[in-house]
LOKOL-728497 format. One record per residue (C-alpha): chain; x, y, z. Coordinates in steps of 0.1 Angstrom, whole numbers, plus 5000, padded with zeros to 4 digits. Each point is the difference from the previous one (the first is absolute). Example, Ala and Ser with C-alpha at 12.3 -4.5 7.8 and 13.67 -1.06 7.14 Angstrom:
residues 2
A | 5123 | 4955 | 5078;
A | 5014 | 5034 | 4993;
***
This chain:
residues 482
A | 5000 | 5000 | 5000;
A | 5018 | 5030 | 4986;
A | 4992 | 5031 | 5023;
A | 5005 | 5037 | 4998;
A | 5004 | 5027 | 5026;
A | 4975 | 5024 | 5005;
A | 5018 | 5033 | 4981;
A | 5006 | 4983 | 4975;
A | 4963 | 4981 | 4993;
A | 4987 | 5038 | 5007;
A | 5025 | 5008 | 4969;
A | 4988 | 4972 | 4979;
A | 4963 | 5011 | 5004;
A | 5005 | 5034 | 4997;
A | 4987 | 5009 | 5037;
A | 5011 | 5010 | 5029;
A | 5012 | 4975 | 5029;
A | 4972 | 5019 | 5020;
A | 4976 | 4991 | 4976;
A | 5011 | 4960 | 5000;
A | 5002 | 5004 | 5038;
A | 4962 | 5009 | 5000;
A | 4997 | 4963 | 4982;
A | 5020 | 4986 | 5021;
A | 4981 | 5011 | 5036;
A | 4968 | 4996 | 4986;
A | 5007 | 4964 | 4986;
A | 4998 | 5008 | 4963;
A | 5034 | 4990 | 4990;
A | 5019 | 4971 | 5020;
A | 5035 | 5006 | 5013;
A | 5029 | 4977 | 5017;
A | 5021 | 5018 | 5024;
A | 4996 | 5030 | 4981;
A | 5005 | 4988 | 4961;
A | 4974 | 4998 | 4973;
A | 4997 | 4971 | 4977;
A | 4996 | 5013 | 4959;
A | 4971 | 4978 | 4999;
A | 4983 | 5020 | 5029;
A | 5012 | 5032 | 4983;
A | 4986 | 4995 | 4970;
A | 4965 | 4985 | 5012;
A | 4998 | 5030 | 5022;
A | 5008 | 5023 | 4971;
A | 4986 | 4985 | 4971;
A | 4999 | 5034 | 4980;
A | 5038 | 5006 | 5000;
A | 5020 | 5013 | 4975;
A | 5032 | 4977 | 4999;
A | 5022 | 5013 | 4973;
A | 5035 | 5004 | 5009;
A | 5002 | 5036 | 5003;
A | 4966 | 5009 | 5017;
A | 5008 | 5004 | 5035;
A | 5034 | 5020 | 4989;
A | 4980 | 5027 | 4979;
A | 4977 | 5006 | 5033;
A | 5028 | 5006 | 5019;
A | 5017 | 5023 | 4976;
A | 4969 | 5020 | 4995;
A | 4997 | 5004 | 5037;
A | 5030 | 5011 | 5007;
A | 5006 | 5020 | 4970;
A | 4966 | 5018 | 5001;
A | 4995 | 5001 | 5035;
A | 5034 | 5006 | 5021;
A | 5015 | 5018 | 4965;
A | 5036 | 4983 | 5003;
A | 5021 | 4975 | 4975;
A | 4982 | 4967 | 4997;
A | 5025 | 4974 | 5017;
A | 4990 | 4970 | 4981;
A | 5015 | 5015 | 4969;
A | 5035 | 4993 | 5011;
A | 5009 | 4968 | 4996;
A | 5028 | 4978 | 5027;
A | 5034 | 4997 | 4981;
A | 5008 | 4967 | 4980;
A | 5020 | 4982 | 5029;
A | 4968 | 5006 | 5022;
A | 4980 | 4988 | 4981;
A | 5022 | 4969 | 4991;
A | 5003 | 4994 | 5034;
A | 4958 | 5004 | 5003;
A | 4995 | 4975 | 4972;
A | 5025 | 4971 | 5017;
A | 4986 | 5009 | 5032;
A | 4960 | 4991 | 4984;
A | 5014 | 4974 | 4977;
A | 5015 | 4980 | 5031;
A | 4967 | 5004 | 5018;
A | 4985 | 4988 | 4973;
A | 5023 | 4972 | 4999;
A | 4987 | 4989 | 5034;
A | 4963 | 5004 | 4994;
A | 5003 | 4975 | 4972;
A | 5026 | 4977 | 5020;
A | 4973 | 5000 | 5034;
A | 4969 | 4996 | 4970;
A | 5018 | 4970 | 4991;
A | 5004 | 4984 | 5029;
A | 4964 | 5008 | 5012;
A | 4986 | 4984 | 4966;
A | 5020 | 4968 | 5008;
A | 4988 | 4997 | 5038;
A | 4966 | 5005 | 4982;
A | 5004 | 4977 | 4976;
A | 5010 | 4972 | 5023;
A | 4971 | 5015 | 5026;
A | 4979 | 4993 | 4975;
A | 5012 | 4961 | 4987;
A | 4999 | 4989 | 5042;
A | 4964 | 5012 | 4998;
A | 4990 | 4987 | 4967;
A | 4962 | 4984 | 5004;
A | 4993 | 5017 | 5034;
A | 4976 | 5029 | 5002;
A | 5029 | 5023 | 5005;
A | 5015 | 4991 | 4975;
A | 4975 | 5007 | 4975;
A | 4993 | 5033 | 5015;
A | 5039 | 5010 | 4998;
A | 4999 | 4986 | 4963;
A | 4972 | 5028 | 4992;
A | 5021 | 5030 | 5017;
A | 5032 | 4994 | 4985;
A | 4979 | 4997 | 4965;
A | 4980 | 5030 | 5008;
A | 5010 | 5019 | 5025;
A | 5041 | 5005 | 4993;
A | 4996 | 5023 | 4972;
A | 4998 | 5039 | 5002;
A | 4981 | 5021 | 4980;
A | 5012 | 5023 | 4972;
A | 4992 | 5032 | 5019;
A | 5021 | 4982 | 5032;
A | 5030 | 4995 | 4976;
A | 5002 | 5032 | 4983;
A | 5000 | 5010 | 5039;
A | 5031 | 4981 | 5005;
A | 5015 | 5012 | 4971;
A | 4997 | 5039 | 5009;
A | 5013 | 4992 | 5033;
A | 5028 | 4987 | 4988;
A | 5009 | 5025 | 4979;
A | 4994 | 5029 | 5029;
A | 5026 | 4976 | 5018;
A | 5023 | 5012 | 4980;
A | 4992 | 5033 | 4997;
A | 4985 | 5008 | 5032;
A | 5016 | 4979 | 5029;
A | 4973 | 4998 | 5035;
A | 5012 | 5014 | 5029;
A | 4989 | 4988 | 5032;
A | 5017 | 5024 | 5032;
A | 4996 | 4982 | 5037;
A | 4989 | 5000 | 5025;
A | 4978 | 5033 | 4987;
A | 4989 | 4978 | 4968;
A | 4996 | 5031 | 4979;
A | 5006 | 4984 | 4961;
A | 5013 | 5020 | 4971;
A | 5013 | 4992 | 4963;
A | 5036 | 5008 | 4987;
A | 4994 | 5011 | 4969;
A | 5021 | 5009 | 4965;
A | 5036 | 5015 | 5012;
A | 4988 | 5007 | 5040;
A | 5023 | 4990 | 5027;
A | 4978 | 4983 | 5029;
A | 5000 | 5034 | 5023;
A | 4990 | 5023 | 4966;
A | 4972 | 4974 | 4993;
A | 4988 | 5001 | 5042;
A | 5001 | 5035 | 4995;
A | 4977 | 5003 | 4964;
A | 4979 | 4974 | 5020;
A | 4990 | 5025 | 5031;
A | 5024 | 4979 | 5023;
A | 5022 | 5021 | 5026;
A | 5023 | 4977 | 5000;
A | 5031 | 5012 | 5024;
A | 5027 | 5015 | 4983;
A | 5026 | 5031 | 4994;
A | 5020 | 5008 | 4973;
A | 4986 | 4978 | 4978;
A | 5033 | 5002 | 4982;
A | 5018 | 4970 | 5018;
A | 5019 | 5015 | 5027;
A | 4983 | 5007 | 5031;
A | 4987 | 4962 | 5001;
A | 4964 | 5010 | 5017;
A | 4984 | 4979 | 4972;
A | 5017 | 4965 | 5010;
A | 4973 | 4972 | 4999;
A | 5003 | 4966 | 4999;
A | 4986 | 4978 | 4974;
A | 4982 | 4971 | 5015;
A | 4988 | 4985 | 4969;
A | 5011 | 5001 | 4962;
A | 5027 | 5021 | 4987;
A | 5018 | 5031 | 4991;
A | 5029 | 5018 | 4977;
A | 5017 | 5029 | 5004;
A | 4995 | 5025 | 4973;
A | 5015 | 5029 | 5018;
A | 5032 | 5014 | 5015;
A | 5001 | 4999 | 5036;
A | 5028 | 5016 | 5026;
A | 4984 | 4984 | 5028;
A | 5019 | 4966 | 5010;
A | 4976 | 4973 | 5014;
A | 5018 | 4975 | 5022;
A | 5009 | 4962 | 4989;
A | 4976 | 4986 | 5028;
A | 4969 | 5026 | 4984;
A | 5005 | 4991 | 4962;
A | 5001 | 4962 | 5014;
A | 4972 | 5010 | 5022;
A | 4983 | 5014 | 4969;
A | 4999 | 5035 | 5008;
A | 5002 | 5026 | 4966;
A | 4999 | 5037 | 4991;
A | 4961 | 5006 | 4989;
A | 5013 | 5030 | 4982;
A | 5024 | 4985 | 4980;
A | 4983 | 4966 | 4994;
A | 4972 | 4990 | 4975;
A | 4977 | 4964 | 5006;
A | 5009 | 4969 | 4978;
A | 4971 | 4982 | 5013;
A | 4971 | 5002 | 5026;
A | 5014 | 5014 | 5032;
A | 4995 | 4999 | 5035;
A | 5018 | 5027 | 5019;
A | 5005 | 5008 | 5034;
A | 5000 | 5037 | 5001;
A | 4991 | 5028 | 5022;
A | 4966 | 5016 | 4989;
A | 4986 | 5041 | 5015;
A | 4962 | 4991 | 5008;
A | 4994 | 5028 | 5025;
A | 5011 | 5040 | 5002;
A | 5025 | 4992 | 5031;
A | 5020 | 4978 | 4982;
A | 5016 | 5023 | 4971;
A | 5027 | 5025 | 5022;
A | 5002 | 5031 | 4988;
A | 5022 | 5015 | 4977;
A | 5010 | 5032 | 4981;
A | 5008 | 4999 | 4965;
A | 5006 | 5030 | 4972;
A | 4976 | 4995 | 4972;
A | 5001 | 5021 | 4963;
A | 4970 | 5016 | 4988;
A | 4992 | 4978 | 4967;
A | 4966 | 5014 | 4989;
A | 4980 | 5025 | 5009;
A | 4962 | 5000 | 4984;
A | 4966 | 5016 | 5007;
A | 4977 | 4977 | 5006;
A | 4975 | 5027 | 5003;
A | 4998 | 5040 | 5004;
A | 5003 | 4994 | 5043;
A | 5021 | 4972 | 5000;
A | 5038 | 4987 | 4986;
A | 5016 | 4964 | 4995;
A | 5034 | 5006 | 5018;
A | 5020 | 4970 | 4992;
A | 5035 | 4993 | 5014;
A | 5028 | 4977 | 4994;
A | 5021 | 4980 | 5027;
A | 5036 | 4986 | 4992;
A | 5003 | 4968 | 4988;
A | 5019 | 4993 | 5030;
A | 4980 | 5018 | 5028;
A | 4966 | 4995 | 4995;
A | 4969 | 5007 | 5022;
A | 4983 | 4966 | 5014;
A | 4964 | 5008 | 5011;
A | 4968 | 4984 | 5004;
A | 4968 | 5009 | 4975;
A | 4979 | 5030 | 5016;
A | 5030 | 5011 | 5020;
A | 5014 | 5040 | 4999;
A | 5033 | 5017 | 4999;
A | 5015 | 5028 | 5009;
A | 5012 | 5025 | 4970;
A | 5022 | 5030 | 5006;
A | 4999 | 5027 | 4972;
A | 5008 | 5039 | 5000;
A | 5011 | 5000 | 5038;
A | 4971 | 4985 | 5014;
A | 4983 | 4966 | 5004;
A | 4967 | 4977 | 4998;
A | 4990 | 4966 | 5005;
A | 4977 | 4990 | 4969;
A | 4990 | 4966 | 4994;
A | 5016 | 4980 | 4969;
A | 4980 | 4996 | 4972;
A | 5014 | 4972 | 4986;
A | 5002 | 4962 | 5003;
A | 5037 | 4987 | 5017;
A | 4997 | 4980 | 4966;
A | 5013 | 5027 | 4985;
A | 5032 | 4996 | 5014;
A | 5022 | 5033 | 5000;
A | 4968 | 5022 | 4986;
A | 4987 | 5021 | 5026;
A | 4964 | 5016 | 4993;
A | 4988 | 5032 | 5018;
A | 4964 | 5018 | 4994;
A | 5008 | 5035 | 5013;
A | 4969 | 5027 | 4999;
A | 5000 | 5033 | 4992;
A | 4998 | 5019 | 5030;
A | 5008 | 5040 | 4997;
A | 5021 | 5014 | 5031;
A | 5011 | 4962 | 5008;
A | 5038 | 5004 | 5001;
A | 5003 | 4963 | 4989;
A | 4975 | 5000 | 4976;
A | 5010 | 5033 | 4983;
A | 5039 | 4989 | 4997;
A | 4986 | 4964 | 4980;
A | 4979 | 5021 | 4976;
A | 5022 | 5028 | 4993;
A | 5037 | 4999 | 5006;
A | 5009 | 4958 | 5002;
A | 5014 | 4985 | 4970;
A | 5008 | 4967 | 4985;
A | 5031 | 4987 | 5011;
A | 5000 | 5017 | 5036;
A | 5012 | 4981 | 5034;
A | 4976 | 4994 | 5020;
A | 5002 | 4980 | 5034;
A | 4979 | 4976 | 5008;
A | 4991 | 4981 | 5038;
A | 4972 | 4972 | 5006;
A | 4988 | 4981 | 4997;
A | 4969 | 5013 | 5031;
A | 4963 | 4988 | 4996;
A | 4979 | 4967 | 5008;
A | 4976 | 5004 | 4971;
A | 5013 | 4968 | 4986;
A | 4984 | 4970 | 4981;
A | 4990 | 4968 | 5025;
A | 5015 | 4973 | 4976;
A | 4984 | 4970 | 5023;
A | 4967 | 5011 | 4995;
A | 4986 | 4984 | 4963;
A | 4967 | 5022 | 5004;
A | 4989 | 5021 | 4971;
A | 5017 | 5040 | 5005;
A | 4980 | 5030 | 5005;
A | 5018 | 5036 | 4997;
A | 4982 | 5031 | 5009;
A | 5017 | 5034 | 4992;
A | 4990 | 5028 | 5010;
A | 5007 | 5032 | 4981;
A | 5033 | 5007 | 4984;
A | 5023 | 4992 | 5030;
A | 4987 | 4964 | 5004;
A | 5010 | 4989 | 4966;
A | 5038 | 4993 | 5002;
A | 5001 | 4979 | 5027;
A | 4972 | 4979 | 4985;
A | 5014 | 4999 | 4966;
A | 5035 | 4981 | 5014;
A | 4981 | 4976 | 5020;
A | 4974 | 4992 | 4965;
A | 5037 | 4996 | 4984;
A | 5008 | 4978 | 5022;
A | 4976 | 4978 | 5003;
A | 4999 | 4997 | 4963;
A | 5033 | 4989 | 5000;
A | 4994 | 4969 | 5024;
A | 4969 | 4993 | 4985;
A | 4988 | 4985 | 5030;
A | 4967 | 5020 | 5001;
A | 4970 | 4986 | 4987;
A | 4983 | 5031 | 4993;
A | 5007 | 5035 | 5003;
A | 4978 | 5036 | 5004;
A | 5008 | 5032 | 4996;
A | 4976 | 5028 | 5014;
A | 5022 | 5036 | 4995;
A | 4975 | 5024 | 5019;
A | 5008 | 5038 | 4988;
A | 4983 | 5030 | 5014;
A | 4999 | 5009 | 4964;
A | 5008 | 4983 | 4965;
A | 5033 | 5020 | 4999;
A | 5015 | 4978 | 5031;
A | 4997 | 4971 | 4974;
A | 5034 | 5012 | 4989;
A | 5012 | 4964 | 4987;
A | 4968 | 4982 | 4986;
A | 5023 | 4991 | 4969;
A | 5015 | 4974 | 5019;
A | 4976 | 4988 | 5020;
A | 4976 | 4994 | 4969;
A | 5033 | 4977 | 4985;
A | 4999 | 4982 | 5028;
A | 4961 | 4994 | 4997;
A | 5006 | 4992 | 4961;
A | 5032 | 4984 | 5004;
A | 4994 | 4974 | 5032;
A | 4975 | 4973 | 5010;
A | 4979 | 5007 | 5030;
A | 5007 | 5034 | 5003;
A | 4975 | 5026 | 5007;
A | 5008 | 5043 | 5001;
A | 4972 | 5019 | 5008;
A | 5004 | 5040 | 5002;
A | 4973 | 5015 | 5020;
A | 4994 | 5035 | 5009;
A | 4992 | 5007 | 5037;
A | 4995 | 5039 | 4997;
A | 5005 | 5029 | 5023;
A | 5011 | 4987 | 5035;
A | 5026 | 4977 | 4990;
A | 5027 | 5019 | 5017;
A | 4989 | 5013 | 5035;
A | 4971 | 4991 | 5022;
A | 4984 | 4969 | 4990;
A | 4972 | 5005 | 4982;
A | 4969 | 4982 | 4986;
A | 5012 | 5001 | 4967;
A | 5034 | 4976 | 5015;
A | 4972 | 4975 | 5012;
A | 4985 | 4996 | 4966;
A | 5031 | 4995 | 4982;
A | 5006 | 4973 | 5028;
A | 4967 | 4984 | 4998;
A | 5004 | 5002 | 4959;
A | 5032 | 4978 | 5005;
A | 4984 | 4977 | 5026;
A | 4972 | 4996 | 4971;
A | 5025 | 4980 | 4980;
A | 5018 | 4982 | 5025;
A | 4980 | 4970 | 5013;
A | 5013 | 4986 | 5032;
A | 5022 | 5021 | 5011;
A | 5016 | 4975 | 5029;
A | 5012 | 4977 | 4964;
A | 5022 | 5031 | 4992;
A | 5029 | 5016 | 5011;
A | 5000 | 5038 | 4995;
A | 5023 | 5024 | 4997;
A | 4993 | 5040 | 5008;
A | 5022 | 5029 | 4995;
A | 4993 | 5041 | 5001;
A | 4993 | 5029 | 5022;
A | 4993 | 4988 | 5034;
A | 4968 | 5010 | 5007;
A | 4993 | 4980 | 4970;
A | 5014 | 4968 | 5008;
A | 4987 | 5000 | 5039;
A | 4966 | 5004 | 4980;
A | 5007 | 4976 | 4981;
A | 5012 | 4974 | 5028;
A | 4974 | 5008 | 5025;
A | 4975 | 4992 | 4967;
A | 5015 | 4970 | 4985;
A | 5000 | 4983 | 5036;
A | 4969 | 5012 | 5011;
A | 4986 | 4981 | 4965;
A | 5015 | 4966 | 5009;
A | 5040 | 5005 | 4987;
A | 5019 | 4982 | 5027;
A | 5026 | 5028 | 5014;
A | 5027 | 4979 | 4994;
A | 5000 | 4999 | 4963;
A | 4997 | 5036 | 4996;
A | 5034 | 5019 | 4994;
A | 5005 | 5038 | 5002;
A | 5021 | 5027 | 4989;
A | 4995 | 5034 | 5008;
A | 5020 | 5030 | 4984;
A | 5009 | 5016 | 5032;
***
């Protein structure tokens, strides 16, 4: 019985692991110690698509629609790697065939000791009928053995976060692309913060490193993540950020890269780390910027998937000495520091219940936006709404990209709404409405975990409303802007 991890059956059907994880708990789709069998896939998704390159294009458009970077799975691993990916499979192989052999024979003789006996007959009719697997099974088996090659599994313990390696991406760049904070520093092969062990499979070295592990590690099967791609499935044992406390602070200077209005009122502000000194943060968490002699914690925009990208959505604010320096006097190319990461407004990765985000007005939309990211890149939610909740249309100031994300991705849902004067201030009748609007496309609240960030006043409304209408308190997370 060939079986296939979870990530990668979601891959195969085109879904999300959340999504199979909803078959899974409510009995729909069987599963042995975590692995699906392509027979079960397939009955369980009779209407998929299984041409080779399906689940590659959906991935591409997501990523190069949606986040607006390079599309990974266009580089491809060098010729040695994949060499060394095609003996590794080819051995495998080897061994399937070798154990299918031997179990035919035991069979086989199974079946002569029996011969005449009820048993007997009955094991007669299942190895005539019941041995073979259907086309849509083998053209399952097939795909998976080509994304084998070109997109290892990766398996982390004891957190059990699961990512692919894929085209030219060392281990730590693919954990990264994936959403994973996996510990590290440089990520340039020196410092050594990325060491992990590698319980299971195998790995080359593809890049220079300075950093000198010891005989008893490398025999010990300790490597450098950052300078080492997968030859095969892997199972690492590696250090993995889950919560805010557990990323230390640090100061870095960025670049200015880009600097775009993404409205009249409010500016992209994107800035670039080293490639040796690089900001690790959590989703949904804020940094400190300093710029024309004074400074401001703002949260970041952007997805840690991004790697060395820093995203920023700065306001217009007349008379703001911050504010007025970013849209008048900074430049691209200009220093500036940066400190963080600060903030608990982080996604709850053990939690496979469909996502909720409310944001509230213009300040509530960055924080939200990295934590969407985010979970997009682990693909572990089943579903996922949007409600952006502006005083006025104008605080929609990025509907572009949340409309590609509803066009772009399965189970996603954006829906702008408009709550009118009151917003910012006193709460107001007008702020129940636009609560009771969301609550009128929700369901059952205590099946989802929600996410709230904006004004204060806003989101203690919003808290003291969601609980009071059945969300439990503990799947409610909050960020405020002060």
């Amino acid at each position: 019985m060939q079986l296939l991890t979870l990530s990668r059956a979601a891959r195969l059907a085109g879904v999300t692991r959340g999504v199979l994880q909803k078959k899974v708990r409510e009995g729909e789709l069987p599963s042995f110690e975590g692995m699906i069998r392509a027979e079960d896939l397939v009955r369980a998704f009779p209407g998929t698509q299984l041409q080779d390159d399906s689940e590659l294009a959906r991935v591409s458009r997501i990523k190069e629609r949606a986040f607006a970077r390079r599309v990974y799975e266009g580089a491809l691993p060098d010729k040695e790697v994949l060499a060394a990916r095609l003996g590794a499979l080819g051995r495998e192989l080897a061994e399937a065939k070798s154990h299918s052999i031997r179990l035919q024979a035991i069979l086989a003789e199974l079946r002569q000791r029996l011969d005449g006996q009820a048993l007997g007959g009955w094991l007669k009719q299942q190895l005539e009928t019941g041995m073979t697997v259907g086309d849509d099974a083998q053209e399952i088996h097939a795909q998976d053995g080509v994304m084998r090659v070109m997109t290892p599994h990766v398996k982390v313990v004891p957190g059990g976060q699961e990512f692919f390696v894929e085209g030219a991406d060392t281990v730590l760049e693919a954990a990264l692309h994936a959403g994973i904070a996996m510990a590290y520093g440089c990520s340039g092969g020196n410092c050594g913060e990325c060491k992990a062990r590698v319980v299971a499979g195998s790995v080359r070295k593809v890049r220079h490193h300075d950093y000198r592990l010891t005989q008893a590690e490398k025999l010990a099967g300790w490597a450098l993540m950052c300078s080492c791609t997968a030859l095969t499935d892997l199972v690492i044992e590696a250090q993995v950020a889950r919560f805010a406390g557990e990323i230390p602070e640090q100061r870095v200077t960025a670049h200015v890269r880009k600097m775009e209005n993404l409205s009249d009122e409010v500016m992209l502000l994107e800035l670039l780390t080293p490639r040796t000194e690089r900001l690790r943060f959590l989703a949904g968490q804020s940094a400190r910027l300093e710029v024309g002699g004074t400074g401001a914690t703002w949260p970041i925009a952007s997805c840690p998937c991004e790697e060395r990208r820093l995203h920023f959505h700065v306001r217009r604010n007349p008379g703001n000495v911050l504010s007025d320096y970013v849209f008048g006097r900074l430049r691209v190319g200009e220093a500036v520091p940066v400190s963080g990461p600060v903030g608990e407004f982080v996604l709850r990765e053990d939690s496979a219940r469909p996502l909720v985000f409310i944001a509230w007005g213009w300040e509530g939309f960055a924080p939200v936006k990295s934590v969407i990211e985010h979970a997009l890149a682990q693909e572990t939610a089943e579903s996922i709404e949007l409600y952006w909740i502006g005083a006025n249309a104008s605080d929609h100031y990025y509907t572009k990209l949340c409309r590609s994300w509803n066009e772009a991705i399965d189970n996603f849902r954006f829906v702008p709404m408009v709550a009118g004067a009151g917003l910012h201030g006193e709460v107001t009748q007008a702020v129940r409405s636009a609560l009771s609007g969301v609550l009128a496309g929700l369901g059952n609240l205590a099946e989802r975990d929600v996410y709230v960030a904006g004004d204060p006043a806003q989101v203690d409304a919003a808290r003291e409303y969601l609980v009071g209408h059945g969300l439990p308190g503990a799947q409610l997370v909050a960020w405020t802007s002060r």
